[in-house]
N, C-alpha and C positions, 0 to 999 in steps of 0.2 A: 861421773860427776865433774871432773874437770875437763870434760869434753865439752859438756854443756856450758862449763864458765866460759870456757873459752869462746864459743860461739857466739853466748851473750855481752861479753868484753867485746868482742869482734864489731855484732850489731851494735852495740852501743857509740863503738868507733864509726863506724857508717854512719849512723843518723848525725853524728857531730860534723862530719866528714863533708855532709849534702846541706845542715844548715850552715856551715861557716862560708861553701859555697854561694849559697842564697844572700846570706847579709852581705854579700862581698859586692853582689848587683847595686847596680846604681839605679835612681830612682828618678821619675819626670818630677818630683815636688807635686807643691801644691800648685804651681801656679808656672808656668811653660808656655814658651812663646816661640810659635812659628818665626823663621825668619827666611825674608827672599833673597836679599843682600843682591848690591847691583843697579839701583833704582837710576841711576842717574844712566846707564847704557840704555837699561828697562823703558823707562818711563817720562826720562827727561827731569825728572825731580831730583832734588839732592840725596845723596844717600847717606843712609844711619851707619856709622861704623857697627864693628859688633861690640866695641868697648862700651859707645854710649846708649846701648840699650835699655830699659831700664834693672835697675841692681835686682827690684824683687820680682824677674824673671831666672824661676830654681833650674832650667834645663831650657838647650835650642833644639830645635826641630827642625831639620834637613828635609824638605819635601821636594825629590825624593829620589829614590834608588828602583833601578829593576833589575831581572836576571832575566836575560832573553833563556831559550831553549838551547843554546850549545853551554849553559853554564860562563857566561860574561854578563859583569856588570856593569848597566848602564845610566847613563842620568835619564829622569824621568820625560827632561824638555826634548830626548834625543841627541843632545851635546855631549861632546865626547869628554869635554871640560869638567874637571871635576875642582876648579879652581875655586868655587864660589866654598864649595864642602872644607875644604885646605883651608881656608880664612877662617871659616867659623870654629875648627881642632885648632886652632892657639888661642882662643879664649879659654878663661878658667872655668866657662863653666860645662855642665855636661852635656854632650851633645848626643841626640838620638836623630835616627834616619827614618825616614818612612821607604819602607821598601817590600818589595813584591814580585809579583807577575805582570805583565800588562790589564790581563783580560781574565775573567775565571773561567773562561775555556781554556785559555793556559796551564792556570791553577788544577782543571780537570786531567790535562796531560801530564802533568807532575804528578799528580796527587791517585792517577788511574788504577796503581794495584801498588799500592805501599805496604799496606798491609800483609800481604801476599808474597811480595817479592823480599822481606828486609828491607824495604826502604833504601832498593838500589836507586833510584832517581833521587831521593833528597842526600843521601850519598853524596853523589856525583854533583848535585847543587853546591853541596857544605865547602868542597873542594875551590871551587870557583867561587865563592863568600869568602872563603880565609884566606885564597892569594889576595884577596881587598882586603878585607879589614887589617893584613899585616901589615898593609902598608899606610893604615889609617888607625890605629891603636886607640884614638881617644874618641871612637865612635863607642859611648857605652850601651845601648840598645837598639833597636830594632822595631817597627812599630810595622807589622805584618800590612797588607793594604790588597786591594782589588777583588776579597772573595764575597761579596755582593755577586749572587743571579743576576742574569741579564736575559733582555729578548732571546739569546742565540742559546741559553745555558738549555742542557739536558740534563733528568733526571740522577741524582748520584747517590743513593740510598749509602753509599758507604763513606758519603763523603768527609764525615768528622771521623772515622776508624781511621783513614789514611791520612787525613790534617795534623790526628793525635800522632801518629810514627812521624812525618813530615817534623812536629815541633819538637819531639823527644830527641830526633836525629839531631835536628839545630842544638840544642840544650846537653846531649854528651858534645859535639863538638867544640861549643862556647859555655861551655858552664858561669864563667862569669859575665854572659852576655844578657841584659833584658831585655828579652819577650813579650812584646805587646800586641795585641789586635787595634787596626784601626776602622773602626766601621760609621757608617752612614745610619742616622738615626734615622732620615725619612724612609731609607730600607726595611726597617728595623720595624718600624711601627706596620707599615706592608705587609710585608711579610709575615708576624705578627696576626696583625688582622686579615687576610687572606693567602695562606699561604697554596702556590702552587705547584712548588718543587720541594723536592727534599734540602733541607739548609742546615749548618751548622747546629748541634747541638752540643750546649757549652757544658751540659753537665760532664759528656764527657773527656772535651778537652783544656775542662779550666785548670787541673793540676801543673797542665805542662803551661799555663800565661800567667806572665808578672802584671800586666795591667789590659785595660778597655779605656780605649779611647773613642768615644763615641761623637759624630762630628753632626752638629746641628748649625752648620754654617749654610749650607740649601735645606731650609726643613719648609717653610709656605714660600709661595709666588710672593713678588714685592707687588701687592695692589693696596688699593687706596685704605681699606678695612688693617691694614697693616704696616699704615704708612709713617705713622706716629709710635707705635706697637714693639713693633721690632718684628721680623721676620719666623725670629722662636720664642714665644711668651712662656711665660710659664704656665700661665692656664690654672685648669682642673684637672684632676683625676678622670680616665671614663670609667663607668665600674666595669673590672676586667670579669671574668667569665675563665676562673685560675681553675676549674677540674672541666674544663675542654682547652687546651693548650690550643694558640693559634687565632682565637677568637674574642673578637670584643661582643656585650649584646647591650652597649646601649648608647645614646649619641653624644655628642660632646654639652659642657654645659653653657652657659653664658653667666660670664660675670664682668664686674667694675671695679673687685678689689684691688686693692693694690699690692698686696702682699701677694695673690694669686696670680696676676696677668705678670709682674714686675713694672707694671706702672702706673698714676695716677689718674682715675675722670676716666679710661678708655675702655671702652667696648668690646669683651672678647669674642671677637668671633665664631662662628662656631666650626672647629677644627680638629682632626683626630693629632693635628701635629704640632703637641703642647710636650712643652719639659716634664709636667709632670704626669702626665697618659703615658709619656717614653718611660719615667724612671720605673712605672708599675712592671711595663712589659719587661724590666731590664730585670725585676725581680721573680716577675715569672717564666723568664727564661734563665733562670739561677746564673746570672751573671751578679759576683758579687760587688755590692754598694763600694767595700774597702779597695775595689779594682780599679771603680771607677772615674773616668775623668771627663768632663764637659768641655767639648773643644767649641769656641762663640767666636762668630766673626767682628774683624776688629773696624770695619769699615764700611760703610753703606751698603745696600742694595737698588739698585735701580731696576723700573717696572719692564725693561729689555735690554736687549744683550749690545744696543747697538754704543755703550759709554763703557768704556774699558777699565778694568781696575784700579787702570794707571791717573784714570781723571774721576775716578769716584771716591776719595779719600774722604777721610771726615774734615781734613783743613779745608777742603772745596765747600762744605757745607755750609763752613762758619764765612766764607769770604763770596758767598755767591748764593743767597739765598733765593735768588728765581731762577735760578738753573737747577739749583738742587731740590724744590718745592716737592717733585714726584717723588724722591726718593724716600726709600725704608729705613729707618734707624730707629735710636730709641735714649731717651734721656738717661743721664746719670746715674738718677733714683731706681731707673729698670736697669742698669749692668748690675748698680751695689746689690737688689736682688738678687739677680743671677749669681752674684759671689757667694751668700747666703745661701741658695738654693744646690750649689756646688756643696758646699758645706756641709748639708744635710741630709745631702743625696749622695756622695761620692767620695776620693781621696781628693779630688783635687780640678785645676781645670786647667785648659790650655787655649792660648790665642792664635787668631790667625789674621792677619800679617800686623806684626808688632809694630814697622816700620810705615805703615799707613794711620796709624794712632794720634795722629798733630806731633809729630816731635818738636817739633818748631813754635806750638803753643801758641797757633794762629786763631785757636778757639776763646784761648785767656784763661785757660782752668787749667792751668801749668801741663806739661808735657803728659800725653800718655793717658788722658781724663781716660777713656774707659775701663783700659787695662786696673789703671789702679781704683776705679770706681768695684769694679768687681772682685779684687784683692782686698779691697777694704770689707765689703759684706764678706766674702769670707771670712775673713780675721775677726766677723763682730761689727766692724766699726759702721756708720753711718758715712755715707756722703756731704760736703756742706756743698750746698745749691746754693750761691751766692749769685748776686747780679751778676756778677765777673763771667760765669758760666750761662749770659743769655742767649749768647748764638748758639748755644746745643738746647735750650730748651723754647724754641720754638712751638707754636701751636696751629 
């Protein structure tokens, strides 16, 4: 009998042991904001300190980190510079990294017999992660990146058995470190609806991830049908086809609501790559709603690649409306949407690039209109669309 209390005092001490671990993790918030930091070397434009960001951005996002194959860690651009990362750990607030493999044929060679071996490869990874992070302490998460299929990917039947030891590994090593995936929602819906490799299955590794970042900043081409729209509408539902896993069987719908598309008077296309067909599939791939986060682009889309990030800002929109006539965005009334739609679908959302957003209030709808247009439909509130704000609603 007292063998048995004991065992159960014991257990008991462990389960408290692994939540006080858990609350201990830091969290992206509701509302997280990429930052490039640098604009003025970048891009010739002034650059955002990380002080004058705005306040109701809950966590920065570092994009990004990689760990080549001898286990080192490097910056994403290929710089060995890790100075822009240093700037952003003295602000107060919390900073997560987007980091990973290059390629997911990398991810293959890491990930090739974990299960098998003890998870000698994430091992020897974890090793080379904590000579960095000791020397970066106020990095509080992690936001996993690159395991999307590609043309080159081969079959990996085992590949979430050895992903699952891969994040277990990470997680005894950093227990108070948070574990997110960041993934590609136009992947997502693909794959999804035709899948031709074996890919992630999150039933079985969503115990060992703190969150899903889901990235709908490339989700349509910027053409004309999407030019007023926004590049990720909200849409319709398609009806999914949930007892054949993988498969959609029926086509997108067309609508004008506003509440549906996130905007007013516009014509939705007919598209499999709506917010809400993704948030379906998000559920029948049992990725959970409370994981979730909506990463939306914070600055234009142009209909080719030959206008740089650096000159498609939304201040260029408001100060040059025949140069920017081709480009994709989308009024007020459709971010506050998306904040709402965040709301309802997810924990929370994240931007990208905060520092492309008017800080400078060239548009006259004070700094930052989308960011907080889509903070605000989260929280509830409404947008006010005054004249002030006619250079962003354009027709």
């Amino acid at each position: 009998m007292f063998f048995y209390e004991s065992l159960l005092l014991l257990s008991n001490i462990l389960i408290v042991t692994v939540h006080t671990q858990s609350e201990n993790r830091s969290s992206l918030g509701i509302s997280s904001c990429s930052y490039i930091g640098g604009l003025q070397a970048e891009c010739g434009i002034p650059d955002v300190s990380i002080a004058d960001i705005p306040y109701g951005c809950t966590a920065i996002i570092f994009d990004g980190l990689y760990m080549d194959l001898t286990n080192n860690v490097n910056k994403a651009s290929g710089d060995d510079s890790f100075d822009k990362l240093d700037v952003i750990l003295k602000s107060s607030k919390d900073v997560f990294v987007v980091y990973g493999h290059a390629t997911q044929e990398e991810w293959t060679q890491v990930l090739a017999c974990e299960a098998c071996n003890n998870g000698t490869n994430s091992q020897n990874e974890m090793k080379g992660l904590k000579y960095f992070l000791d020397q970066r302490p106020g990095i509080k998460g992690l936001l996993i990146t690159n395991l999307e299929l590609d043309e080159n990917s081969v079959d990996f039947p085992e590949y979430s058995e050895n992903f699952k030891v891969y994040l277990d590994t990470m997680r005894s090593n950093f227990p108070d470190l948070a574990i997110g995936l960041f993934l590609i929602g136009k992947f997502i819906v693909d794959q999804y609806t035709n899948p031709k490799l074996t890919w992630l299955n999150f039933t079985i590794i969503d115990q060992s991830v703190d969150s899903y970042v889901i990235s709908v900043v490339t989700f349509n081409d910027c053409t004309d049908e999407f030019r007023l729209l926004g590049t990720a509408p909200i849409g319709l539902s398609n009806s999914l086809n949930t007892t054949s896993l993988g498969h959609s069987n029926s086509s997108s719908t067309v609508s004008t609501n506003s509440s549906s598309t996130g905007s007013t008077n516009l014509t939705m296309p007919v598209t499999n790559y709506t917010l809400s067909n993704l948030k379906d599939i998000l559920a029948d791939l049992s990725i959970p709603q409370n994981k979730t986060y909506y990463r939306y682009r914070m600055h234009p889309l142009t209909p080719d690649d030959s206008i740089s990030t650096c000159n498609s800002t939304l201040a260029q929109i408001c100060s040059n409306e025949t140069d920017s006539s081709s480009w994709c965005y989308e009024n007020l009334d459709s971010f506050n949407a998306k904040g709402q739609f965040a709301k309802d679908n997810g924990a929370g959302f994240m931007v990208t690039f905060i520092e492309l957003n008017d800080p400078e209030n060239n548009c006259k709808c004070k700094p930052y209109p989308w960011f907080n247009a889509i903070l605000d439909g989260f929280n509830g509130k409404s947008v006010n669309t005054t004249k002030e704000c006619a250079l962003l609603n354009r027709s």
